[in-house]
Each structure stands twice: as C-alpha cells, then as structure tokens.
C-alpha positions as a Markdown table, in Angstrom:
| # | Residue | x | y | z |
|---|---|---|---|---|
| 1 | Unk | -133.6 | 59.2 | 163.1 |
| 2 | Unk | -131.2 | 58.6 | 166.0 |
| 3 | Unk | -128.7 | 60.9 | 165.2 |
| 4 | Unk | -128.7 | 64.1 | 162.8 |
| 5 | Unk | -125.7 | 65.0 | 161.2 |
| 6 | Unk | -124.8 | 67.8 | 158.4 |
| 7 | Unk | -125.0 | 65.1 | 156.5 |
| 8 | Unk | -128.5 | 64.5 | 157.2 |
| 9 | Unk | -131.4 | 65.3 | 154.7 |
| 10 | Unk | -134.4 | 67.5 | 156.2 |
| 11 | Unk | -137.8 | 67.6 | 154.0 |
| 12 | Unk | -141.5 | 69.2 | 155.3 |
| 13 | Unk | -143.1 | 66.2 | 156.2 |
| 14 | Unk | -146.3 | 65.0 | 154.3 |
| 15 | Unk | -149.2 | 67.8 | 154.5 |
| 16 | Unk | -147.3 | 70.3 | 155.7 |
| 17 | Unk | -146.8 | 73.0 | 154.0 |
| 18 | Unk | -144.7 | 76.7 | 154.0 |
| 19 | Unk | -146.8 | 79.4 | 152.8 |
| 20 | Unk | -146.2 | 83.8 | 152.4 |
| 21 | Unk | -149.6 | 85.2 | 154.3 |
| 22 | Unk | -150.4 | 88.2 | 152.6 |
| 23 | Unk | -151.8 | 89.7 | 155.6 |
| 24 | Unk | -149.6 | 89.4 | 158.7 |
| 25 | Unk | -146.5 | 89.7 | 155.8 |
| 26 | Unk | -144.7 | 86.8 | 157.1 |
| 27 | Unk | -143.9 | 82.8 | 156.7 |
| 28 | Unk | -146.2 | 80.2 | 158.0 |
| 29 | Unk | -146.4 | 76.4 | 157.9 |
| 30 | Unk | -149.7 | 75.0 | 157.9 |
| 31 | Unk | -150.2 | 71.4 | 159.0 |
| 32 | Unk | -153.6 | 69.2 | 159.9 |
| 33 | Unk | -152.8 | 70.0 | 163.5 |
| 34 | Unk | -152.7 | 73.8 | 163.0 |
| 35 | Unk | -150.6 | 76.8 | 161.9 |
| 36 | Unk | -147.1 | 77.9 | 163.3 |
| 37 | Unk | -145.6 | 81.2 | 162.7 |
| 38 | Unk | -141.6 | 80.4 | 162.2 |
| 39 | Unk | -139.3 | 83.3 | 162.9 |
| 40 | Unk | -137.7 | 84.1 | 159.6 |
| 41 | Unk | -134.4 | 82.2 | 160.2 |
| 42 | Unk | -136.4 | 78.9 | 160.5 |
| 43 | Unk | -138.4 | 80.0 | 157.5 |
| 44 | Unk | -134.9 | 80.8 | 155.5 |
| 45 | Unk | -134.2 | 77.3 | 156.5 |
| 46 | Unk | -137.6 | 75.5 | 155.8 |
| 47 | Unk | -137.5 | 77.1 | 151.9 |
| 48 | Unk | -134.5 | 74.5 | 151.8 |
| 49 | Unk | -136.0 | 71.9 | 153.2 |
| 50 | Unk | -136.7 | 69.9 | 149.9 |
| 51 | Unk | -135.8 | 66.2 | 150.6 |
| 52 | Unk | -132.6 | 66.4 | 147.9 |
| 53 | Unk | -129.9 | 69.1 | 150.1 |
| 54 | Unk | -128.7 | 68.1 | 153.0 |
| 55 | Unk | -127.9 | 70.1 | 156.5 |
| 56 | Unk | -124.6 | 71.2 | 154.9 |
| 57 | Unk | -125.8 | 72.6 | 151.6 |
| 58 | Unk | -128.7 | 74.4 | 153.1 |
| 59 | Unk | -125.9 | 76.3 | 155.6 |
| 60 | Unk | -123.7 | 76.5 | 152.0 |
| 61 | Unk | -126.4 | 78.5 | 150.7 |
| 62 | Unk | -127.7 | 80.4 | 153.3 |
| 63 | Unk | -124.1 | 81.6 | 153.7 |
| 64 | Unk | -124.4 | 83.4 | 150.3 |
| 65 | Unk | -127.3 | 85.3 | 151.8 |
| 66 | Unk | -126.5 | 85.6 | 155.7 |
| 67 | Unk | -123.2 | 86.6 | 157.9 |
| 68 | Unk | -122.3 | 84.2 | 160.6 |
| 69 | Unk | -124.2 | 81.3 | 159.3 |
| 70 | Unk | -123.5 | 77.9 | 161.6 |
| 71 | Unk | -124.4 | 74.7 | 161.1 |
| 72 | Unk | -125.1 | 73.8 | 164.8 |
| 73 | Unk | -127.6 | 76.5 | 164.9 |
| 74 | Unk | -129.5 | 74.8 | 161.6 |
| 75 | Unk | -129.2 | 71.4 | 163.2 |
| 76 | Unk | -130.3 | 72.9 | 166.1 |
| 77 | Unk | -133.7 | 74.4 | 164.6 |
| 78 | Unk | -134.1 | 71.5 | 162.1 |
| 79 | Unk | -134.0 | 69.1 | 165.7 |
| 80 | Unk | -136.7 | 71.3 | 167.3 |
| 81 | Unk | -139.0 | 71.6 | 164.2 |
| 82 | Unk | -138.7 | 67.5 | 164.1 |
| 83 | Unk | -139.8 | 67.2 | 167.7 |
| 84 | Unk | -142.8 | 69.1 | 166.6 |
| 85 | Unk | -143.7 | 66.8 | 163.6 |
| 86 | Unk | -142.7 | 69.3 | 161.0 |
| 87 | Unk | -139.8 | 68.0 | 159.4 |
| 88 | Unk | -138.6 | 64.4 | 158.6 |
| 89 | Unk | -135.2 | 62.8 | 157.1 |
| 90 | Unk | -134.5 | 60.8 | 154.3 |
C-alpha cells in the first residue's frame, strides 16, 4: 500500500499472532521469523488490528481508554510494524 490513510484498514498479517506471556506479564507477537516484544501502546493498537476497523476507529476507541490519543502517532506505529512484515491492509 502506497499511501496509509485513517482510512486505511490494518490486520496481523497471516501467521502472526498477539499473545499475553504469562511469564514476562506482557504482549508479544509471534511470527515464523521470531518473537517481538511491542511496548504496550503498539500492543493496545495490535488488539485492534482485526481486518474490519480502520485507523480512525481504532484511535475512536482507544480514546475511550487513553488521554491524548492521535492518529498520526497510530499511523505512525501501524507504518513501522508494516515495514517489519507484521501488519497488512485491506
């Protein structure tokens, strides 16, 4: 995708996955090419990463839970985690 707008749509990509470890009591996505510990903004973000809400909704909703919630900041971490093969758009 060329361009990713609020209006874009971020899902995990196939085989990747957002799990609760018990044992280090934080978020972490496993994929086939390893594990990655996201910080627990990205992982607030990657809960709503389900392929139906787009970059809008997801800052909609996290604004019920969070203070000082901006988009450009989701865009922003959405872009970085699909540099790295984690998320895709639909």
């Amino acid at each position: 995708m060329a361009t990713i707008t609020t209006g874009s749509v971020p899902r995990l990509r196939r085989g990747v996955r957002l799990s609760y470890d018990q044992t280090r009591e934080t978020h972490v996505l496993l994929f086939p090419e390893g594990v990655l510990v996201p910080n627990p903004t990205a992982a607030a973000v990657l809960k709503l990463c389900d392929g139906a809400a787009d970059v809008a909704a997801i800052a909609s909703a996290l604004r019920h839970r969070y203070a000082g919630v901006r988009e450009e900041e989701i865009l922003d971490v959405l872009s970085r985690l699909g540099d790295r093969r984690i998320v895709e758009w639909t």
